[in-house]
C-alpha positions as CSV (number, residue, x, y, z in Angstrom):
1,X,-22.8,-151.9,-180.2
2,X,-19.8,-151.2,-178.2
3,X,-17.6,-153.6,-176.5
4,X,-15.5,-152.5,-173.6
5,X,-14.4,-156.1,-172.2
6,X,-15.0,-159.6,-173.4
7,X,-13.2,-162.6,-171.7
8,X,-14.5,-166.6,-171.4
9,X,-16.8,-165.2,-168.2
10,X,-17.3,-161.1,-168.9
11,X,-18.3,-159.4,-171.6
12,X,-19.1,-155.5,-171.3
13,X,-20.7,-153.4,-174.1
14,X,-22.6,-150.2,-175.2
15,X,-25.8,-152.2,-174.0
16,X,-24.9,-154.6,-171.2
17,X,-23.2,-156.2,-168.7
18,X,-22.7,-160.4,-169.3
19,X,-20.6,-162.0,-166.2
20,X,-21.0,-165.7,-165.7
21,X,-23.7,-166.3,-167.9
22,X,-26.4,-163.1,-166.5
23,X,-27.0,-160.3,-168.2
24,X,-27.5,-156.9,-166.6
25,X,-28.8,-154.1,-169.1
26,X,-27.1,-151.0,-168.6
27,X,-30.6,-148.9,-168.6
28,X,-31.0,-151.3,-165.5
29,X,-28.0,-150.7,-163.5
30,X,-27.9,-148.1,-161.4
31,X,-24.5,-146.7,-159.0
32,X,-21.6,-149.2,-159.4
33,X,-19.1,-149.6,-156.1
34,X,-16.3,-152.0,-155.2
35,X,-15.4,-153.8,-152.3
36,X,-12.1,-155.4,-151.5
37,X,-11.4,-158.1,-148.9
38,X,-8.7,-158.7,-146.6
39,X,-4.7,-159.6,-147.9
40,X,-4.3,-163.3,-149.0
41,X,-1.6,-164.3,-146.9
42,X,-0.8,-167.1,-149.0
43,X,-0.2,-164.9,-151.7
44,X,2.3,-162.6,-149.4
45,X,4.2,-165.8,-148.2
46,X,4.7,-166.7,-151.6
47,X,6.1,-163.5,-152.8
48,X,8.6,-163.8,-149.5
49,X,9.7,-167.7,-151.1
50,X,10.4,-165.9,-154.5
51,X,12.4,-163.3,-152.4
52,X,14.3,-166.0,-150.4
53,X,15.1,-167.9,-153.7
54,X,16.6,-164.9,-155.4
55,X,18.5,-164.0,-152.1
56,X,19.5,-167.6,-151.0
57,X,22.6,-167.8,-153.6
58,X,23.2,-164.1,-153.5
59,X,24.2,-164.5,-149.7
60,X,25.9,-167.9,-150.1
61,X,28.4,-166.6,-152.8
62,X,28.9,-163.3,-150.4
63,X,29.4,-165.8,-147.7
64,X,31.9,-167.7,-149.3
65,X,34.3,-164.6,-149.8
66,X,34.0,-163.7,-146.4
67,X,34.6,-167.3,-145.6
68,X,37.7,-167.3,-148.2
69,X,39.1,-163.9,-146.4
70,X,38.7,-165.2,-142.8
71,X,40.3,-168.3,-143.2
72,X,43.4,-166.8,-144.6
73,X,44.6,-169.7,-146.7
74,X,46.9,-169.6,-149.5
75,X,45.8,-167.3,-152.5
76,X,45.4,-169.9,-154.6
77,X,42.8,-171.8,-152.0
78,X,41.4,-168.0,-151.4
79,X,40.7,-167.1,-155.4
80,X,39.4,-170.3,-155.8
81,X,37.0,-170.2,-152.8
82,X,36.2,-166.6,-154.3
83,X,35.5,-167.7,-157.7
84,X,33.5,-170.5,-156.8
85,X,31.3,-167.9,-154.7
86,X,31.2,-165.9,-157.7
87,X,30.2,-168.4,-159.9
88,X,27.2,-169.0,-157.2
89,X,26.3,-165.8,-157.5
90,X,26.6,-165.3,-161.3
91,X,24.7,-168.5,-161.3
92,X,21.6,-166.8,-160.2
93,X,21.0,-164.9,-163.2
94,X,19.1,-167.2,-165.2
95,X,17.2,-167.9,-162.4
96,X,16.3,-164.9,-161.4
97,X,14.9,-164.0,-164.6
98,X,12.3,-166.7,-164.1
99,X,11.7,-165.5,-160.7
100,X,11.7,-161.9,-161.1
101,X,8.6,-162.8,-164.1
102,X,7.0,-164.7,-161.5
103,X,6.9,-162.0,-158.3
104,X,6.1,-159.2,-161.4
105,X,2.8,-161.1,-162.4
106,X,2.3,-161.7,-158.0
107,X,2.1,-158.3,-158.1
108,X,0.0,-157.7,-161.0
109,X,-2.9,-160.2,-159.6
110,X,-2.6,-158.7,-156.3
111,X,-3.5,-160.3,-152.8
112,X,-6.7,-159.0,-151.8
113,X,-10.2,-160.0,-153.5
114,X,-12.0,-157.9,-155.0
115,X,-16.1,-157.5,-155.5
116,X,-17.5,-155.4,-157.8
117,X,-21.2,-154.2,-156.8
118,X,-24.3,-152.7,-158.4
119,X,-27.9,-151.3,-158.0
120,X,-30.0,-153.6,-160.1
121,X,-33.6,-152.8,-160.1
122,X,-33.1,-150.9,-156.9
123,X,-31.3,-153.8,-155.1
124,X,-27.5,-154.3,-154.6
125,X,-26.6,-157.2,-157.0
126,X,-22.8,-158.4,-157.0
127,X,-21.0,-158.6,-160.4
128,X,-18.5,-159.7,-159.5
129,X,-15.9,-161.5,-157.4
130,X,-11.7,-162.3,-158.4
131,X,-8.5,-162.3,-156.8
132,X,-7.1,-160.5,-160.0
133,X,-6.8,-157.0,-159.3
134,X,-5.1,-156.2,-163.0
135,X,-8.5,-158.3,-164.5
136,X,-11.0,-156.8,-161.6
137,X,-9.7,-153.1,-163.0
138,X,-9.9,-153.7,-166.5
139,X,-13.4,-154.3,-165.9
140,X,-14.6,-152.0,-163.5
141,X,-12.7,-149.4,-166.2
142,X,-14.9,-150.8,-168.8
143,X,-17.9,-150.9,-166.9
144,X,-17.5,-147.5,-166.5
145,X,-16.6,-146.4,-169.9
146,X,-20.2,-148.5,-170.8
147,X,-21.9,-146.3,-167.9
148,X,-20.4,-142.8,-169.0
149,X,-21.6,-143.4,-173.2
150,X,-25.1,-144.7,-172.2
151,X,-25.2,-141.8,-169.9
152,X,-24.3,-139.2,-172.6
153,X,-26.3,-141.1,-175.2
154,X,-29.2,-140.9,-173.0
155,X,-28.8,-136.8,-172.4
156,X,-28.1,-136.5,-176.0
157,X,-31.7,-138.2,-176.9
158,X,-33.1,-135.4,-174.1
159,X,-33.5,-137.7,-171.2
160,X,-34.5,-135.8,-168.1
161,X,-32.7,-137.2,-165.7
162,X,-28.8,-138.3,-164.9
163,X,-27.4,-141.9,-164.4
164,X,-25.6,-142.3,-161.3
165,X,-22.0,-142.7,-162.4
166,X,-19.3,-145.5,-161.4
167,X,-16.5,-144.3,-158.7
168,X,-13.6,-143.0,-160.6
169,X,-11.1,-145.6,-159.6
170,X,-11.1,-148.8,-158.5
């Protein structure tokens, strides 16, 4: 036996499909499909606070040296004006590390649910349902790596007919 996936809640193999405690043999399953829901505006306001926070000192320090040019002070008052807003700006960088990791895995999970969906004993059974797009493909990949061997295992025995097969992406 095969596995494809295996997590705390899904496990795919060469025989079966486990989510949340149900089994589904693959000899059972028939055409797999996916359904995605709407954007997760919580999610996209978040990415625009991580945005704001990495642009927030950015502008200050920019700010700051047009602030030390327009006020035309000494050069002394206007270099230390200007390194102060560099310093701001500099000061970022650590920061925006952090930030950068956080809007990088935003993007990774996605901001839509997704469903994953499949003819069991000739009714539509859903496998599936997770905000995590990277998760929700790993396992609709898997699934269909599991559908595509049982499928040629099945012709190579001399089975008659052809398993429906899993859309090719997700």
């Amino acid at each position: 036996m095969i596995t494809y996936y295996d997590d705390r809640s899904v496990r795919i193999t060469s025989t079966a499909v486990r989510v949340d405690g149900r089994t589904y043999p693959l000899a059972e399953l028939g055409m797999v499909w996916h359904r995605r829901g709407n954007r997760s505006w919580r999610v996209l306001a978040g990415r625009g606070a991580i945005g704001a926070a990495l642009a927030g000192p950015l502008v200050a320090a920019v700010l700051g040296i047009g602030l030390a040019v327009w006020l035309h002070r000494s050069a002394v008052v206007t270099i230390a004006i200007v390194g102060a807003s560099v310093l701001v700006g500099l000061g970022v960088g650590p920061l925006a590390d952090v930030l950068f990791e956080h809007l990088d895995r935003s993007y990774a999970r996605g901001s839509r649910e997704w469903e994953m969906w499949a003819r069991w004993r000739g009714q539509p059974v859903r496998l599936l349902h997770t905000g995590d797009a990277l998760r929700f493909g790993q396992i609709y990949r898997a699934v269909q790596r599991a559908m595509e061997s049982a499928s040629a295992t099945q012709k190579a025995i001399g089975s008659s007919g052809s398993s429906p097969r899993p859309r090719s992406r997700p």
